[in-house]
C-alpha positions in Angstrom: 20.3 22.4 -85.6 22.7 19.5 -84.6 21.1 16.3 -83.0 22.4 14.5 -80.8 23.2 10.8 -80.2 21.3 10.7 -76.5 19.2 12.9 -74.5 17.8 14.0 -71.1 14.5 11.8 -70.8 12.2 11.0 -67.4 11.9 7.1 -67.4 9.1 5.1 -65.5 10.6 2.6 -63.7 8.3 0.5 -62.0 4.3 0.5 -62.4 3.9 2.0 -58.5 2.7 5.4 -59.8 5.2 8.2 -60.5 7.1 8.3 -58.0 9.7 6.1 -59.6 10.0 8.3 -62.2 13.7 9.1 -63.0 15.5 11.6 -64.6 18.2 9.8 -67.4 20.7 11.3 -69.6 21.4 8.8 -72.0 18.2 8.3 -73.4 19.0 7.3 -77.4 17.9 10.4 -79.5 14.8 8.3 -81.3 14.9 8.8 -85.4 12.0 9.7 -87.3 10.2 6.8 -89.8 8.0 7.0 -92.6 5.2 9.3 -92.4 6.9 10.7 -88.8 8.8 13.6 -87.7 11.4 14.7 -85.4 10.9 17.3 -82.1 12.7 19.6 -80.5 10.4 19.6 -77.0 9.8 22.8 -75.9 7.3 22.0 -73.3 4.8 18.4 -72.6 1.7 18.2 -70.7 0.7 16.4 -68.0 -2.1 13.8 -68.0 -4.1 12.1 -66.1 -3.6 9.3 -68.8 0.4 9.8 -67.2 -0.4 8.7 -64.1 -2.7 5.8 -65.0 0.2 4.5 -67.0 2.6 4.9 -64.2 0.7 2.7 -61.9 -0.1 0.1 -64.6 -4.0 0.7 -64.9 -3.7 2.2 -68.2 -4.9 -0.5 -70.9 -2.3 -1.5 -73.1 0.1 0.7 -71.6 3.8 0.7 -71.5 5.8 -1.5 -69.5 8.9 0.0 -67.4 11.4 0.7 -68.1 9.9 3.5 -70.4 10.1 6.9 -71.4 7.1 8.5 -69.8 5.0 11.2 -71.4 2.7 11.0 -74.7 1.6 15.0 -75.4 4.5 17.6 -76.6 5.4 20.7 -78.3 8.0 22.1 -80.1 10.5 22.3 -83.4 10.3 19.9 -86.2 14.1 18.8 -86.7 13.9 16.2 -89.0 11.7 14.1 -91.3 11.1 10.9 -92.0 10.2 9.3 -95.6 7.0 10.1 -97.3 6.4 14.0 -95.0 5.1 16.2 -96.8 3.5 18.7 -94.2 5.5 19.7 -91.4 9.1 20.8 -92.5 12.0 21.6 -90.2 11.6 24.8 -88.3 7.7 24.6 -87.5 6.4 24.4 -84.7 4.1 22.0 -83.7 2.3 19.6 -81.4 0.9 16.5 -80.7 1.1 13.0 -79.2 3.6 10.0 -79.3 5.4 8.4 -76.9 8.3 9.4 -74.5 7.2 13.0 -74.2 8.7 13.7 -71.5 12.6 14.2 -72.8 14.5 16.9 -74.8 13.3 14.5 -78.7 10.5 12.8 -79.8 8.7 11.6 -82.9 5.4 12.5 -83.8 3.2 11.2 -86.6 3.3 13.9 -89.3 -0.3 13.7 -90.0 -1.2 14.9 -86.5 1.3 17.0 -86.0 -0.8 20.3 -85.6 0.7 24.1 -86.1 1.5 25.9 -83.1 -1.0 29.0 -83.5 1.0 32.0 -84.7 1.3 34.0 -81.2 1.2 31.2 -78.8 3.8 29.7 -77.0 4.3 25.6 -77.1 2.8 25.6 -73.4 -0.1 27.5 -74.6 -0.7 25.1 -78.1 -0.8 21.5 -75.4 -4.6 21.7 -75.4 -4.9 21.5 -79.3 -3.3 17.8 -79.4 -5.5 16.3 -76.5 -7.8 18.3 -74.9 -10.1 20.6 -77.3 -10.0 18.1 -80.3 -11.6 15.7 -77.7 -14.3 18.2 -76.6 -15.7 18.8 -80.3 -15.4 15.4 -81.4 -17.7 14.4 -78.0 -20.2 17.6 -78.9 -20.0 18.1 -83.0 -19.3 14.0 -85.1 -20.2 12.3 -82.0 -22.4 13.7 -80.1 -23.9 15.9 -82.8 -24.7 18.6 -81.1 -27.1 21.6 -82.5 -28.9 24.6 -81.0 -31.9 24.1 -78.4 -30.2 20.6 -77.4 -29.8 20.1 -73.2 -25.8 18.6 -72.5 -24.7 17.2 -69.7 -20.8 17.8 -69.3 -18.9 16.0 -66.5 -15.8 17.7 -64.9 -16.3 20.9 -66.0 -13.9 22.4 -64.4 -11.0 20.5 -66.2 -9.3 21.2 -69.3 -11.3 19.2 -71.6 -15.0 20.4 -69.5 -14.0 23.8 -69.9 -13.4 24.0 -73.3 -16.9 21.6 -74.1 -19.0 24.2 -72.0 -17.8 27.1 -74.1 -18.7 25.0 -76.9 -21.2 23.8 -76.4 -22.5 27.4 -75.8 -21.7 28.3 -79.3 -23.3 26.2 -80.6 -26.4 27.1 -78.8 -27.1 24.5 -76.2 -28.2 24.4 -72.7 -25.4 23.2 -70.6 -25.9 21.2 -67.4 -22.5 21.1 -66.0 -21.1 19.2 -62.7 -17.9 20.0 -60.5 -17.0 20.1 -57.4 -18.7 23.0 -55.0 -15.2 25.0 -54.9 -15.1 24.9 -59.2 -19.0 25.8 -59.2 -18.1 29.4 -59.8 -15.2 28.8 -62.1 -17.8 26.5 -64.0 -20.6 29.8 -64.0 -18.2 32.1 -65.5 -17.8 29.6 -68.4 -21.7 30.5 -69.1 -22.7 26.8 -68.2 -26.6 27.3 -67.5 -26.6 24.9 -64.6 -23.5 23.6 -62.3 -24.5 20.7 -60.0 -22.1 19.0 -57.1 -20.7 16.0 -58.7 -19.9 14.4 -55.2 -23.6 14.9 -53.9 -26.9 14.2 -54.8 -28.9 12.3 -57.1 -27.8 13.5 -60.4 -29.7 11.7 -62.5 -32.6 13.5 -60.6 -31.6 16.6 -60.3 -31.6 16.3 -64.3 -34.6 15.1 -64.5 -35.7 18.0 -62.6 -34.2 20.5 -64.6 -35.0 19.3 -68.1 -38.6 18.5 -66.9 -38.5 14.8 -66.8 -37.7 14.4 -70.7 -33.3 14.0 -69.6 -30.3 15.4 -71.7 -29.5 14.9 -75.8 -26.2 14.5 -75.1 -23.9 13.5 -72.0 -19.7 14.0 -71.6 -18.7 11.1 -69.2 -15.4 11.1 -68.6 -15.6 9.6 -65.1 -16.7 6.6 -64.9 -17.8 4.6 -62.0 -21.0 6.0 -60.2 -21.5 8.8 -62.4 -21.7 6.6 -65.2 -24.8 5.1 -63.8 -26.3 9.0 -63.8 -24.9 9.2 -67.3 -27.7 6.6 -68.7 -30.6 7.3 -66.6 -30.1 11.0 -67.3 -30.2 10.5 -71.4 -33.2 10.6 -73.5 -34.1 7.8 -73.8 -33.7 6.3 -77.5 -32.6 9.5 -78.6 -30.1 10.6 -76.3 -26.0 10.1 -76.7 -24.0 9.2 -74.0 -20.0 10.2 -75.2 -17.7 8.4 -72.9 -13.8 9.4 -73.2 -12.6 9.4 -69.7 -12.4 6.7 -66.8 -11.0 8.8 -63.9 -13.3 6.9 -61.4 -12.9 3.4 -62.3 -14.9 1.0 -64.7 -18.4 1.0 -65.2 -20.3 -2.1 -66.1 -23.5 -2.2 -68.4 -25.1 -5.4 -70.0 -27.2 -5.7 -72.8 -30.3 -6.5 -70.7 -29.8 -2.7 -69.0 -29.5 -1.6 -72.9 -32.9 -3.4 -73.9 -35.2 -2.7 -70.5 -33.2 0.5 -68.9 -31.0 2.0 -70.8 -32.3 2.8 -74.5 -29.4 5.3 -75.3 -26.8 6.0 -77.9 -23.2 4.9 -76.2 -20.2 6.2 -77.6 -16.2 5.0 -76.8 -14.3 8.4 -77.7 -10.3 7.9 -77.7 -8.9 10.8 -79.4 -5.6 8.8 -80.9 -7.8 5.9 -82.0 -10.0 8.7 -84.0 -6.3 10.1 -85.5 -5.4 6.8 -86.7 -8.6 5.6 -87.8 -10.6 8.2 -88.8 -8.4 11.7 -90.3 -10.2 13.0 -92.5 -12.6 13.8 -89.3 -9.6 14.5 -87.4 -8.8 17.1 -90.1 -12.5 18.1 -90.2 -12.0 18.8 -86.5 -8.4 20.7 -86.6 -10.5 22.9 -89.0 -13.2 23.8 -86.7 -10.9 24.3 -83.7 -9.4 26.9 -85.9 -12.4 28.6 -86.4 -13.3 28.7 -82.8 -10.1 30.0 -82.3 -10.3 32.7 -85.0 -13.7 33.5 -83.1 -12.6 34.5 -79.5 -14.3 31.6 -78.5 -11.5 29.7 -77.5 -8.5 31.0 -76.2 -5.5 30.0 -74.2 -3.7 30.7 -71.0 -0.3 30.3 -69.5 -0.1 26.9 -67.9 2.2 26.1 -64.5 5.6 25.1 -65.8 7.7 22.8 -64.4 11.6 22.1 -65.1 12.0 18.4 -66.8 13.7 17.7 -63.6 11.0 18.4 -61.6 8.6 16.3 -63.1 8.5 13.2 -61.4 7.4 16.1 -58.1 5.3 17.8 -60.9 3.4 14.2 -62.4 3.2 12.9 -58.6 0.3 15.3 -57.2 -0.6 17.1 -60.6 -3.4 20.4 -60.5 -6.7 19.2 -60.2 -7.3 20.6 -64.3 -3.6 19.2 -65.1 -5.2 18.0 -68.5 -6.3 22.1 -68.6 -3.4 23.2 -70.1 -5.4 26.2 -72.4 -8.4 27.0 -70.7 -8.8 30.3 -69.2 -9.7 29.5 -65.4 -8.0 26.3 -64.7 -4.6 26.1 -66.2 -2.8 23.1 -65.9 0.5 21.7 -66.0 3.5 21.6 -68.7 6.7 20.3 -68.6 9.4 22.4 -70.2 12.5 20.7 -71.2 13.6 22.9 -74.3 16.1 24.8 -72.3 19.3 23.8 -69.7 18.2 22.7 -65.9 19.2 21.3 -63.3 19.6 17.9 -62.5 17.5 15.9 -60.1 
């Protein structure tokens, strides 16, 4: 297909949250580099990681004026030097920067194949979401049959699809959400749902795992419920995996570590594991297959918004809008493959 000089992109414009988000249509068409390759976007998830960037909380995060966006599907266009895997014409998906507009690059190495079958809305979850939930339960948190987990936010994209697996892979799962997702989280086969925004967690854990606490805990809040995370580990045995701060920092010194808090804590960034570790990366892509090949994972249409829309889409975003394939919750896409209208 014919590329063009400039495109239709959303740019962040200030760092007071997305509502100065504007639609562009000059945007320079980027061009791919060594190791990278070209997309077409079809469709590009919305994060919560979107929003933090937008109102400047994000660490390291861009600075306005900047294409907004980071997770996209769609048609490889055009390599760079060096590609050997993804050609033009596959589809794919993955994380980059600007994914919010009608052509971004994408590191070749992580650009994963769009499942035979699924749409690019669908395939959102396999750059983000799902390779973050086995990393937390399988290399990280090592995870095995008769093991007790403690999964945070259940009822969002990345929860979801770690209670499913983490039933697989035969463990009890104590899950927490909020009272109106309790039933949503059930249905997932989590053993145990608890109110996230009541109660003494780490007691109610203690009560249901007898006193002896979890092997492994999913934090991806932050804040007080990081706290709960410690005190409901094993102590010296058990993992703590964080990957999420959605409720603000969470401070812990090494005299907590030594007297309190004998646990296993573990920083999870899925694009820092791409870079730095890909072999596991690989390792992981591998396994999500073979869930996928299973049943036990399996994907649902997301809500779709135009490219236009998005700064209206990215400003009050589903409470799962990092859900984008799991079947209860889904989440939030934008699609900016085809004509629409301007803002």
């Amino acid at each position: 297909m014919s590329i063009p000089a400039t495109m239709r992109a959303l740019q962040q414009t200030s760092l007071n949250g997305p509502r100065d988000m504007r639609l562009i249509t000059d945007a320079p068409v980027p061009s791919p580099g060594q190791g990278e390759v070209l997309i077409h976007v079809t469709a590009a998830g919305v994060n919560f990681a979107d929003i933090s960037k937008a109102h400047g909380t994000f660490l390291n995060g861009p600075q306005p004026p900047y294409l907004a966006g980071f997770e996209a599907a769609g048609e490889v266009v055009a390599v760079g030097e060096a590609v050997t895997g993804p050609q033009p014409g596959a589809r794919v998906v993955g994380v980059g920067s600007g994914a919010f507009a009608e052509y971004m690059v994408l590191p070749a190495a992580a650009a994963v194949p769009v499942p035979s079958g699924w749409t690019e809305q669908q395939a959102l979850c396999l750059a983000v979401n799902w390779p973050t939930a086995l990393a937390a339960l399988k290399p990280l948190g090592g995870v095995t049959a008769g093991h007790v987990v403690l999964i945070h936010a259940a009822a969002g994209g990345t929860g979801q699809a770690a209670v499913r697996m983490a039933k697989h892979y035969g463990a009890t799962v104590i899950a927490t959400a909020s009272p109106a997702k309790h039933e949503t989280v059930r249905a997932l086969g989590a053993d145990h749902v608890l109110d996230s925004r009541g109660g003494d967690l780490a007691v109610e854990v203690a009560e249901l795992t007898g006193g002896s606490g979890v092997d492994v805990v999913l934090e991806s809040a932050g804040g007080a419920s990081f706290a709960a995370s410690l005190a409901a580990a094993k102590r010296v045995t058990g993992r703590v995996v964080v990957y999420g701060v959605a409720d603000g920092e969470a401070l812990i010194t090494n005299w907590e570590l030594v007297y309190k808090h004998q646990v296993h804590i573990i920083g999870l960034n899925i694009g820092v594991l791409i870079q730095a570790a890909p072999q596991i990366f690989g390792e992981l892509m591998g396994e999500l297959s073979a869930l996928i090949a299973a049943g036990v994972l399996a994907p649902s249409l997301p809500t779709v918004y135009e490219l236009a829309d998005g700064p209206g889409s990215t400003r009050s975003p589903p409470t799962s809008a990092s859900g984008r394939c799991d079947r209860a919750g889904p989440g939030a896409a934008l699609r900016s493959g085809r004509p629409v209208r301007r803002a």
